[in-house]
Structure formats: structure tokens, C-alpha cells
Backbone as CSV, one residue per row, in Angstrom:
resi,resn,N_x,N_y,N_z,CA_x,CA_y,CA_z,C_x,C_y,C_z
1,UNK,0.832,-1.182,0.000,0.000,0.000,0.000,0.883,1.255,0.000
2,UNK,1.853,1.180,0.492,2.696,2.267,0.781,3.406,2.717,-0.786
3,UNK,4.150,1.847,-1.261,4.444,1.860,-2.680,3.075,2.588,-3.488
4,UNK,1.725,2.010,-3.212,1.269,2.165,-4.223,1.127,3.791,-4.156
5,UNK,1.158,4.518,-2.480,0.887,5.568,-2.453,1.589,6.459,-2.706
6,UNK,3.172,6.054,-2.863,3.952,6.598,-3.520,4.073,7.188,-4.727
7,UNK,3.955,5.893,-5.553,3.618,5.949,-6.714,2.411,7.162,-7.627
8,UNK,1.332,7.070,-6.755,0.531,7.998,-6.869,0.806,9.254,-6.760
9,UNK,1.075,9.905,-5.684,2.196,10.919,-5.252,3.244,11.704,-6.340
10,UNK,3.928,10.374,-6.363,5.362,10.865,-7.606,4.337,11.148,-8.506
11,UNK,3.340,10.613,-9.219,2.821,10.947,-10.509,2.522,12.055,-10.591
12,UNK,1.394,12.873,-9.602,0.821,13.937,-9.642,1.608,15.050,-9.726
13,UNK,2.756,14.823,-8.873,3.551,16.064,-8.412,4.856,15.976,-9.672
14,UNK,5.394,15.196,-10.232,6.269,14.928,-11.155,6.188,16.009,-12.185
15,UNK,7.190,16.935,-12.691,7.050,17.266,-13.998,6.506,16.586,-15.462
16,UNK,6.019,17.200,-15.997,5.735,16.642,-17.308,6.791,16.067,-18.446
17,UNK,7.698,16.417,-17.923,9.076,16.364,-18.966,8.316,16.611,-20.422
18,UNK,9.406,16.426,-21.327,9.509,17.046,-22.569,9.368,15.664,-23.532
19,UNK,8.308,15.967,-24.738,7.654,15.042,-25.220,8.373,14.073,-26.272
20,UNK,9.530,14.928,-26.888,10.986,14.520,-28.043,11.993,15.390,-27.619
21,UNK,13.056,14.617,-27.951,14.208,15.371,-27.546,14.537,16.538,-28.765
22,UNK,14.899,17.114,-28.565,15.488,18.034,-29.874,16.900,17.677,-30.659
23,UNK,16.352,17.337,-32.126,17.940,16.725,-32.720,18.078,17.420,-33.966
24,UNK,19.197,17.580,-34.488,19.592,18.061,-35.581,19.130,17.238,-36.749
25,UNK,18.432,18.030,-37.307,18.325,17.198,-38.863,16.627,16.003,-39.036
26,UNK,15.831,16.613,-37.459,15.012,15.856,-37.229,13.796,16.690,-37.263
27,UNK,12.242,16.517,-37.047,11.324,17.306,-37.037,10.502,15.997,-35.872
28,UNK,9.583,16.891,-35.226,8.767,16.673,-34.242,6.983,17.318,-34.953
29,UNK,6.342,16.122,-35.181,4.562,16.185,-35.611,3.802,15.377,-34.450
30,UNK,3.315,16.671,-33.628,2.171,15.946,-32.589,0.445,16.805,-32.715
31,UNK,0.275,17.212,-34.204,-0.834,17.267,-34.736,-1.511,16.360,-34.459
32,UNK,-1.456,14.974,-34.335,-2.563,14.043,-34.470,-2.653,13.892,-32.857
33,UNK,-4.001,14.083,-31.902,-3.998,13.895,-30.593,-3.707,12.544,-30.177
34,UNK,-2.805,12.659,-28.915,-2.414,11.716,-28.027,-1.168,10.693,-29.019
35,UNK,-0.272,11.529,-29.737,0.397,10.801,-31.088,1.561,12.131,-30.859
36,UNK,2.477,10.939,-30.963,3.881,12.071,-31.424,4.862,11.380,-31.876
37,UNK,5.420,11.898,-33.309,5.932,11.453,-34.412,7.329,11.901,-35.053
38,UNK,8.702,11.715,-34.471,9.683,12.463,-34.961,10.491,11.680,-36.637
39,UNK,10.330,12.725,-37.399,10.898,11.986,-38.350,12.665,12.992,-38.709
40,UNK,13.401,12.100,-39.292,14.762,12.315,-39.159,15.611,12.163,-40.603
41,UNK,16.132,13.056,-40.891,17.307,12.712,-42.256,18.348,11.473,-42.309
42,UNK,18.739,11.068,-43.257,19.592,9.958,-43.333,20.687,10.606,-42.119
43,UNK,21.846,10.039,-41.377,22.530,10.167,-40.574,22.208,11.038,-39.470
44,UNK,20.695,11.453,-39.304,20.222,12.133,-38.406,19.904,11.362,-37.340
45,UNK,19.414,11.343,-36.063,18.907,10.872,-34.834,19.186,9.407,-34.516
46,UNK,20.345,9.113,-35.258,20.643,7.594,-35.047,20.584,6.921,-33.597
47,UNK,20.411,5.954,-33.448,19.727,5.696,-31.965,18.693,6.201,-30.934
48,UNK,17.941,7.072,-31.660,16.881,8.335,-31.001,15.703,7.439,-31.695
49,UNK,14.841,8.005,-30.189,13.274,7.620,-30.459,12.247,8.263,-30.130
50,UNK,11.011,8.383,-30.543,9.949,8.861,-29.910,9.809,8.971,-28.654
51,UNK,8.990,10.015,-27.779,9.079,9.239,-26.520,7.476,10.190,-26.001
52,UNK,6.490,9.971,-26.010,5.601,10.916,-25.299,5.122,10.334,-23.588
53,UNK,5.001,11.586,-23.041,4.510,11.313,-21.789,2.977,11.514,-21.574
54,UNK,2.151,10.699,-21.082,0.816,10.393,-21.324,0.437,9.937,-19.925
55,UNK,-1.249,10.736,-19.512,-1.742,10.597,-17.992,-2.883,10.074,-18.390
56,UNK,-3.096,8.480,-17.746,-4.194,7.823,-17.788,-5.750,8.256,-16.946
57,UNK,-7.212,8.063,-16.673,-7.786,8.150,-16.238,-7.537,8.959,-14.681
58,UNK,-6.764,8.079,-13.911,-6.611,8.513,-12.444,-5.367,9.519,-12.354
59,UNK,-4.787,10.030,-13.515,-3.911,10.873,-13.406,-2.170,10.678,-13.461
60,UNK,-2.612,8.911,-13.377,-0.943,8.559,-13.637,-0.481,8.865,-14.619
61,UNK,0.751,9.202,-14.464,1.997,9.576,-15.973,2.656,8.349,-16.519
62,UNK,2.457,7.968,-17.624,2.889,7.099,-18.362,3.742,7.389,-19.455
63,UNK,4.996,6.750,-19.631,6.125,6.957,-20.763,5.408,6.034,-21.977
64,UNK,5.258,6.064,-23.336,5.475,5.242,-24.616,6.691,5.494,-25.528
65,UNK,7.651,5.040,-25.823,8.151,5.013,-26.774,8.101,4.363,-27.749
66,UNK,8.584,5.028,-29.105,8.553,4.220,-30.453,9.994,3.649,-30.975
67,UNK,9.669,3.103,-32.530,10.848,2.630,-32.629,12.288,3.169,-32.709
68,UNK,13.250,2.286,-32.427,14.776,3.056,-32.614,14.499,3.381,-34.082
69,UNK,15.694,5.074,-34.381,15.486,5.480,-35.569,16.633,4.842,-35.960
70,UNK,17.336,4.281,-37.423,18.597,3.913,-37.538,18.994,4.787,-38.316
71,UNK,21.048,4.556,-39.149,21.246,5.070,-39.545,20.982,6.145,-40.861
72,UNK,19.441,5.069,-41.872,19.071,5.778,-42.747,18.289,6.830,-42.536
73,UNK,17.931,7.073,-41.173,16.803,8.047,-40.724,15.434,7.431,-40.642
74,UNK,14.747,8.151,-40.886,13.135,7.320,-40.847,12.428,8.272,-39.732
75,UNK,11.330,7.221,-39.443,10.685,7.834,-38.233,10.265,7.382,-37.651
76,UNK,9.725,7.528,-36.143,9.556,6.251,-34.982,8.474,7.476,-34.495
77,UNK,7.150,6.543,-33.903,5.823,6.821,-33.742,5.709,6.434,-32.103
78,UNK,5.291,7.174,-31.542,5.003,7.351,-29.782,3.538,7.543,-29.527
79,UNK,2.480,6.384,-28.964,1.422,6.608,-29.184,0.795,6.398,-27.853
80,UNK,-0.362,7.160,-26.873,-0.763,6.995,-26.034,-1.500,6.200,-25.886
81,UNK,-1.572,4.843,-25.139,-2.626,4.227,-24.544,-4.066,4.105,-24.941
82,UNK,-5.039,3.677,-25.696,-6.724,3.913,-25.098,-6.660,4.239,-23.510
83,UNK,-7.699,5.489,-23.391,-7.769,6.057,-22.092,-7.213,7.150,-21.987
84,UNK,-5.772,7.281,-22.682,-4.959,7.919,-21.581,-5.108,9.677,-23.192
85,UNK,-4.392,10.400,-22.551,-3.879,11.878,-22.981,-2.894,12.012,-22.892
86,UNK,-2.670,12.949,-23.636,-1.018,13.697,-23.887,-0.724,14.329,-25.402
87,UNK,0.612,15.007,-25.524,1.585,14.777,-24.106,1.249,15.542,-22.991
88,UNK,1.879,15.163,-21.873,1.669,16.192,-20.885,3.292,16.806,-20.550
């Protein structure tokens, strides 16, 4: 019980952190709700991924990440939960 109240706690009071990191040669699309989408140039964001932070029903904060980007670039998709919102 104690954990769980913790847990609860940390969520509410926790910063929102930041929804993609910022990279050279990359772009960030979170037009589509509860969806965030970084796409990247060839030798851009190599090892970088999506990452949105998303609060379910009772207010918990939840991480999703998408796929690793590789060296050709591409783009990796971060999608919230059914239920949940974001980013926050």
C-alpha cells in the first residue's frame, strides 16, 4: 500500500518532462492527438526515439516510446494508450 501511495504521489507532483528530444536534422509532428511522431534525415537521430509522456484516467503519468530510428533516418511513432492523454 505504501508503494502504491507513492507511486501515486510521484505521478501527480512529477514534472511533465519534454515530449521529443530536440535533434539536428530531425522534425517533431504531434498534430494528431495523443500521437507524437519524430521523423529524421539519413545520418540524423541515429539511436533516437519517440518518446511521449501520457496521464491515464486517475492521473498517472505514463512513458510510450517508439521505434529506434537507424542510420538511414526514418521515423519512430510514440502513441498513447486507449484512455490515456497527452503529451503532458
Amino acid at each position: 500500500m505504501l508503494l502504491l501511495c507513492t507511486v501515486l504521489v510521484g505521478g501527480w507532483f512529477v514534472g511533465p518532462g519534454s515530449a521529443a528530444a530536440d535533434l539536428s536534422g530531425c522534425t517533431t509532428d504531434s498534430s494528431v492527438p495523443n500521437e507524437l511522431t519524430v521523423t529524421c534525415d539519413p545520418g540524423s537521430g541515429v539511436g533516437e526515439h519517440a518518446f511521449i509522456r501520457c496521464r491515464d484516467l486517475l492521473g498517472m503519468p505514463h512513458t510510450h516510446i517508439g521505434e529506434t530510428i537507424g542510420p538511414g533516418g526514418g521515423w519512430s511513432r510514440a502513441t498513447c494508450a486507449p484512455a490515456e492523454t497527452g503529451p503532458v
